[in-house]
N, C-alpha and C positions, 0 to 999 in steps of 0.2 A: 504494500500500500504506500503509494507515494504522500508529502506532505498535504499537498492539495486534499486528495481524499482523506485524510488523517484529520483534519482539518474539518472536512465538510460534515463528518460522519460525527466527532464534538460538538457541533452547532447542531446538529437532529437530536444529540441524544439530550441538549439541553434543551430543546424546543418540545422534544417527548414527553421531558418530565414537569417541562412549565403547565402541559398543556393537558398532562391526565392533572395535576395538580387543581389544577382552573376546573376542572368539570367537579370533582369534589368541595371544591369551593361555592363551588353555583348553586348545590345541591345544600350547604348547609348557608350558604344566604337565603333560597329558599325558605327553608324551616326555619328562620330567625325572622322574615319576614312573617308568616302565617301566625309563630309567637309573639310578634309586637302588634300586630293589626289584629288580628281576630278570637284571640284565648278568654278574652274579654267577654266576648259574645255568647259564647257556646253556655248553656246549660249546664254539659257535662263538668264542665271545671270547679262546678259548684257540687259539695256534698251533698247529696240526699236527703231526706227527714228520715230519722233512723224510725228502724223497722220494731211494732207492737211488740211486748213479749208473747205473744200467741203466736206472731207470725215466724220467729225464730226458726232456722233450721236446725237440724242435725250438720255438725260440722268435727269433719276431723284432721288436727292439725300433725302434720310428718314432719319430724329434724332429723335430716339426715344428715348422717358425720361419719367420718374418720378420723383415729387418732387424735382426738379434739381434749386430751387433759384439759389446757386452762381455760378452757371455754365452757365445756361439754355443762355442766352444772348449772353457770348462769341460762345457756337457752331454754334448758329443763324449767328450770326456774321461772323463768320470765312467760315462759307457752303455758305452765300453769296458774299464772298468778293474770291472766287471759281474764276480762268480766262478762262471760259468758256462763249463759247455766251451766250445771255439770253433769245432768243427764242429757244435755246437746251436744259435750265438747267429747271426742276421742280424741288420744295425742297417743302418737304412734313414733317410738325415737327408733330409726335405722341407722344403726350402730355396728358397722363394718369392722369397728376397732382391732386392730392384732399387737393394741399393747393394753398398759394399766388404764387408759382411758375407758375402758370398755367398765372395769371393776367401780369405776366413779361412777360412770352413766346407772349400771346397772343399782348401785345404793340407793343413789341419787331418785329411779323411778320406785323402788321399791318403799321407800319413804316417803311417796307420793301417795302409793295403791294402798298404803294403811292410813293416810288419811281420808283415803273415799274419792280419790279422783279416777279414772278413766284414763289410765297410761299405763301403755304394754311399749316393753324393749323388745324387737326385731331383728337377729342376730343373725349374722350368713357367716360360716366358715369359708366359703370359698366368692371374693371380690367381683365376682364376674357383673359386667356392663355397668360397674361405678358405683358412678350417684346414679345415670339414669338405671341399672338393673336394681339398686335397690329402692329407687319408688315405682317400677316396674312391680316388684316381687308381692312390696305392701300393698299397692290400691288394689290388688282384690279383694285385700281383707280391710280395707275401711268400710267403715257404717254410715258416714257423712255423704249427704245431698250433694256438700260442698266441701274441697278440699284444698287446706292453707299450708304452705308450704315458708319453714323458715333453716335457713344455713346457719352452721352454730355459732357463727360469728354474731348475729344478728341477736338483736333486744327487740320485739316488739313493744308499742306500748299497749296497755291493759284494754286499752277501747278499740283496740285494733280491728277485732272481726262485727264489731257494732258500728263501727263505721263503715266497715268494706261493705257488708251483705246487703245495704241496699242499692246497691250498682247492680246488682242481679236484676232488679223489678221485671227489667226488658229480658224476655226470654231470649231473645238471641244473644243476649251476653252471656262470653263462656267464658272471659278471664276476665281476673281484674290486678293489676298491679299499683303497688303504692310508692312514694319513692324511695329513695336511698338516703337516709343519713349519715352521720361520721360519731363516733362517738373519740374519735381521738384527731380531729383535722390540723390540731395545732402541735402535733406530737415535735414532728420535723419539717425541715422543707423540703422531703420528698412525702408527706403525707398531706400536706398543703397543696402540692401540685394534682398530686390523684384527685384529692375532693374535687377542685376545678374541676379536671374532666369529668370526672361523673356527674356533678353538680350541672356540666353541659347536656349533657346525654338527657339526662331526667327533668331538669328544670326546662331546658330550650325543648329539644329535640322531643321528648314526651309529648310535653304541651301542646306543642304543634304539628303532630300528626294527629294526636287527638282533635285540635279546632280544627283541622284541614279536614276531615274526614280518612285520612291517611290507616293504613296497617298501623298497628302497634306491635309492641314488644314484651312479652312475658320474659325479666331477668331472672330467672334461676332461683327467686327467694324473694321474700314480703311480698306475695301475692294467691292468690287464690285461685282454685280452679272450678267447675262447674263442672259434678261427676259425670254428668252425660256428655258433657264437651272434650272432656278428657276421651270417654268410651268412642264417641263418633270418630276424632282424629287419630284410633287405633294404639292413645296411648304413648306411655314414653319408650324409646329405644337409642340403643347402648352405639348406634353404627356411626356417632359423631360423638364430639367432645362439647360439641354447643346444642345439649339436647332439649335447652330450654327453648333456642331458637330455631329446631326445626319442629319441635310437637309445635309450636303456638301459629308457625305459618300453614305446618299444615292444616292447624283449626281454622286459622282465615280459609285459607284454600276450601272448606267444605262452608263455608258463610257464616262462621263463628264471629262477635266482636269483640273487642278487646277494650277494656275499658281502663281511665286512668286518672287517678285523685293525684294533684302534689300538693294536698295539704295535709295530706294523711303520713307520716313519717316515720319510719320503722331505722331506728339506726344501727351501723355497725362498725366492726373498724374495719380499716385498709391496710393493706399490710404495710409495714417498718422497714423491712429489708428491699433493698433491691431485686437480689432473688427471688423473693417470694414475689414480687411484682410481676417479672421479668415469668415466672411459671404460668402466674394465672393471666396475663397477657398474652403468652405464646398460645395457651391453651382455648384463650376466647379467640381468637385467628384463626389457628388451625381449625377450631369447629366450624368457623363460619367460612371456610374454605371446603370445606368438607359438606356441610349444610348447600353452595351453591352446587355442588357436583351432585345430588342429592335432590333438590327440588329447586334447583334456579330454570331446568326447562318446562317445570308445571307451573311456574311463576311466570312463564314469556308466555307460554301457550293458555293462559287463563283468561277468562273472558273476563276484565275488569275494567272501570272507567281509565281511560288512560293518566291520570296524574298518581291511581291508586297506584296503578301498575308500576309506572315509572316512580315512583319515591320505592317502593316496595323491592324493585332491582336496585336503584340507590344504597338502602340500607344493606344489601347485602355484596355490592361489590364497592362498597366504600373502603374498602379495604384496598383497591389499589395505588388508594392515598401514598400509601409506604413503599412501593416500589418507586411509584413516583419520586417521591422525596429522595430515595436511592440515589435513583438515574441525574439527578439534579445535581445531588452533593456530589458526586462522582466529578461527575459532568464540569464542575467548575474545577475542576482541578486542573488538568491540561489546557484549560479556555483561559487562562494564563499568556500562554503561547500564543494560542490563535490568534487573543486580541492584539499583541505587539504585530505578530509574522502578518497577518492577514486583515487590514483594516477593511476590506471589501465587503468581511464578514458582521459587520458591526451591525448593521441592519438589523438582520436577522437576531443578533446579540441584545440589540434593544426592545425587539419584541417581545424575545424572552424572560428580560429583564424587567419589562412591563406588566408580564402577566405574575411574576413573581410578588412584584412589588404588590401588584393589590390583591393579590391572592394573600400575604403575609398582613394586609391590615383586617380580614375575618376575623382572627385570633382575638386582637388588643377586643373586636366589637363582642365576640363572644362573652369572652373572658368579663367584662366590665357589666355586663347585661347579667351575668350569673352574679356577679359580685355586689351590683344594685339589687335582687332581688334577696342578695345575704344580711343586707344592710340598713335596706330600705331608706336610705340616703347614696346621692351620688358622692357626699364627701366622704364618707365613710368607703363607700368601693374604689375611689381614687387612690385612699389610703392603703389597703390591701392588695389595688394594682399593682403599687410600689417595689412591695416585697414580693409580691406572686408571680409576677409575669416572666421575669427576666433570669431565674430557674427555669418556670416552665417551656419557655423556647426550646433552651436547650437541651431538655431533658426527653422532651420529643421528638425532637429533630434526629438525637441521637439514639430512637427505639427503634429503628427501623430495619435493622441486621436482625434483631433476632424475631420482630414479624416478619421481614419476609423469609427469613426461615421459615417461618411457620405456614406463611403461603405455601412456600414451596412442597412442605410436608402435609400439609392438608388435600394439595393437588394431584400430588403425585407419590409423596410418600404411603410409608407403608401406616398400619395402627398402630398406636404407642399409648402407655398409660396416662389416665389421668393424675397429673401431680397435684397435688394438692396444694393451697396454700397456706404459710404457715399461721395460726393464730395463737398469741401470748400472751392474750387479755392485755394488751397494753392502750390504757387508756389515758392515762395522766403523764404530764413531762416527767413526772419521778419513776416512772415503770420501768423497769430496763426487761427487756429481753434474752440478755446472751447468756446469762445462768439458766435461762429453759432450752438452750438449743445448742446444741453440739456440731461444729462444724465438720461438715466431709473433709474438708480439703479436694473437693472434684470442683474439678473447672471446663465448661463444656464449650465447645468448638466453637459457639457461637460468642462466650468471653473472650477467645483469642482474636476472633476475627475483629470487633468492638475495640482490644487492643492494636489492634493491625491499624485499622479507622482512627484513631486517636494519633496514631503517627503519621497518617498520610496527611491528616486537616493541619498537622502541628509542620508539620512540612513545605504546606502549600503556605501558609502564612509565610516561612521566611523564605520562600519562593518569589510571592508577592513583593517582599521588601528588596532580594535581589535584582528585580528583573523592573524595579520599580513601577509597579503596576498596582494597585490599593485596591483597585474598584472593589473586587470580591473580598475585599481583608474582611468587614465583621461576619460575612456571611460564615470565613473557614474560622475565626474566632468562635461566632456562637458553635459548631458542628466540634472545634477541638475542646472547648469547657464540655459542650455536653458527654462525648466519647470517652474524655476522660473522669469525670465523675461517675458515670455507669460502668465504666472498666475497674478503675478503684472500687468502686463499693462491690461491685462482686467479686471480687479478689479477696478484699474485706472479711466480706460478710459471708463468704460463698461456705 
């Protein structure tokens, strides 16, 4: 390949990635606009008149876990201490454990059934299909109309299924989801950064498929299902890692709704470690990699109004955000050269540069819009901007090796287990962690690569100052702080 084409083929792969970049960007100015203009309107947004004591159902609540020691007690806890009658409520704990967590859980329930409550442990010797084979294994032995599902990370609060069960009223509702809260968001500033994006997801992104008329999203936990909605879409199954996200499309797919309160808040923690981030992030990718190979052609061929449709494939190939990003940082590294050797190319450099540019101002609008809604003053989400923003750049710019790893692996690869993430009850700045958890010492291909990335961005900066060219400098600045505080910390923490 001569310079010329060496050359031409930098400028596509930067224009490639400006431009799957821009179509995800479009997609979630979309739903930022349907959240600012019309959430307001909808009914749905508003809770219900809670439902007679006559009209109450039978409801039974599942926590499913593994190896969950410091948690395992408080969810028991909390799913009982539920204000719901007690000849309505079954809690049903699916308890995978193959360590001492299991002898807690099991205390734990049995101190339960001698004060007269309705909770049985569900125990599998052999782990087959997870989380989803073990609420596979239970729902045929719930007794509930309706069935609430919480991760043992999670606190409900006590009013939790008095407010959910009247989103039922409309028979075509078969789920309901509530939002996510944090119960540790101020732990660090990588647990400050996750709240934000989830905080995106559920507060923006929720909102506004709900006012848009748009599919929704059943996450895995704080939400409920409608036993017959469950039975119609054939139930949960074990052949994805995102089994939340393909049972609830297949429910749409048969004309199930999904419904969604965010004033209703069930909270929990995020994980502390990088690692454990970095597991249950790979793990939500891969499924939803897995989930399009799976049902994205019964999503294309479904007879649905076109904006359903098209948000609906949205949500689930949003994921080539990260290659994107990829191809982008990549990309600017050798366009170093170009831009000296080849000013012909500038052009084309600038439209790149263009679409970048306001692709990278989404964030600041997101970000700010979730942080007015934490605040309920703009001075106050200014203030939190301050310190949140300028991690979270680079801490996602820099996540993107080991999702698209997980693209990769979801597409093409083979099945791999569900990792778990870790939970340590860490809820206050004085909690520490590392006396509950034992490090491997395993470092996985996808930390060296992340260390690899960390030298080429740290590289291209004093490239930049060589060759005297700056244009790109904070761009490979943010990319080398972010590659290297994710490579550190799993080193770290790994």
């Amino acid at each position: 390949m001569d310079w010329v084409s060496f050359s031409g083929l930098v400028i596509a792969i930067n224009l490639v990635g400006a431009f799957i970049l821009t179509l995800y960007k479009l997609g979630e100015l979309h739903l930022l606009y349907y959240y600012l203009t019309r959430r307001r309107r909808r009914r749905s947004d508003v809770t219900p008149p809670p439902l007679s004591e006559s009209a109450l159902p039978r409801v039974t609540v599942q926590i499913p876990m593994y190896n969950e020691l410091y948690v395992a007690e408080r969810i028991i806890d909390a799913c009982v201490a539920l204000d719901y009658p007690r000849p309505l409520l079954d809690i049903q704990v699916l308890d995978d454990s193959t360590d001492q967590s299991l002898e807690v859980a099991r205390a734990r329930v049995a101190h339960w059934q001698q004060q007269g409550v309705n909770i049985t442990l569900l125990h599998r010797e052999r782990r087959d299909g997870y989380k989803a084979g073990a609420l596979a294994a239970a729902t045929p032995l719930a007794k509930g109309e309706y069935i609430a599902i919480f991760d043992a990370d999670f606190v409900p609060p006590p009013d939790f299924l008095r407010r959910a069960l009247p989103q039922f009223r409309d028979e075509r509702v078969g789920v309901f989801q509530a939002r996510w809260g944090h119960l540790n968001p101020n732990y660090s500033m990588l647990t400050r950064v996750q709240t934000v994006f989830l905080d995106m997801h559920f507060i923006i992104e929720h909102q506004a498929r709900q006012a848009a008329g748009l599919w929704s999203r059943f996450n895995g936990s704080a939400g409920i299902w409608r036993s017959a909605c469950l039975a119609d879409a054939d139930g949960w199954s074990a052949d994805t890692l995102a089994e939340d996200l393909d049972l609830v499309f297949r429910a749409q797919l048969k004309g199930w709704k999904v419904l969604y309160d965010p004033t209703l808040v069930a909270p929990a923690e995020v994980p502390v470690r990088v690692s454990d981030l970095k597991a249950q992030q790979y793990r939500w990718t891969k499924g939803k990699a897995q989930v399009i190979r799976k049902l994205g052609g019964a999503v294309l061929r479904a007879r649905l109004p076109l904006l359903v449709k098209g948000h609906a494939l949205f949500d689930l190939f949003n994921l080539t955000a990260f290659p994107g990003i990829l191809l982008l940082s990549l990309g600017t590294v050798p366009l170093l050269w170009v831009m000296l050797a080849h000013p012909e190319y500038l052009p084309y450099l600038a439209w790149a540069s263009g679409l970048f540019v306001v692709n990278s101002l989404v964030w600041p609008w997101y970000v700010l819009v979730v942080l007015r809604q934490r605040h309920r003053s703009w001075l106050g989400a200014l203030g939190e901007f301050v310190l949140v923003f300028p991690p979270l750049v680079p801490i996602a710019m820099s996540a993107t090796v080991f999702q698209v790893t997980a693209i990769l692996d979801g597409f093409f690869g083979k099945a791999t287990a569900f990792e778990k993430t870790g939970k340590f009850r860490i809820v206050q700045r004085s909690d520490r962690w590392r006396d509950k958890f034992r490090a491997s010492g395993h470092m996985g291909v996808t930390t060296y690569l992340e260390g690899g990335m960390m030298l080429v961005f740290v590289s291209a900066i004093g490239l930049g100052f060589h060759l005297n060219n700056l244009a790109i400098l904070p761009f490979h600045v943010i990319l080398a702080c972010g590659y290297a505080y994710i490579f550190s910390q799993s080193i770290l923490r790994s």
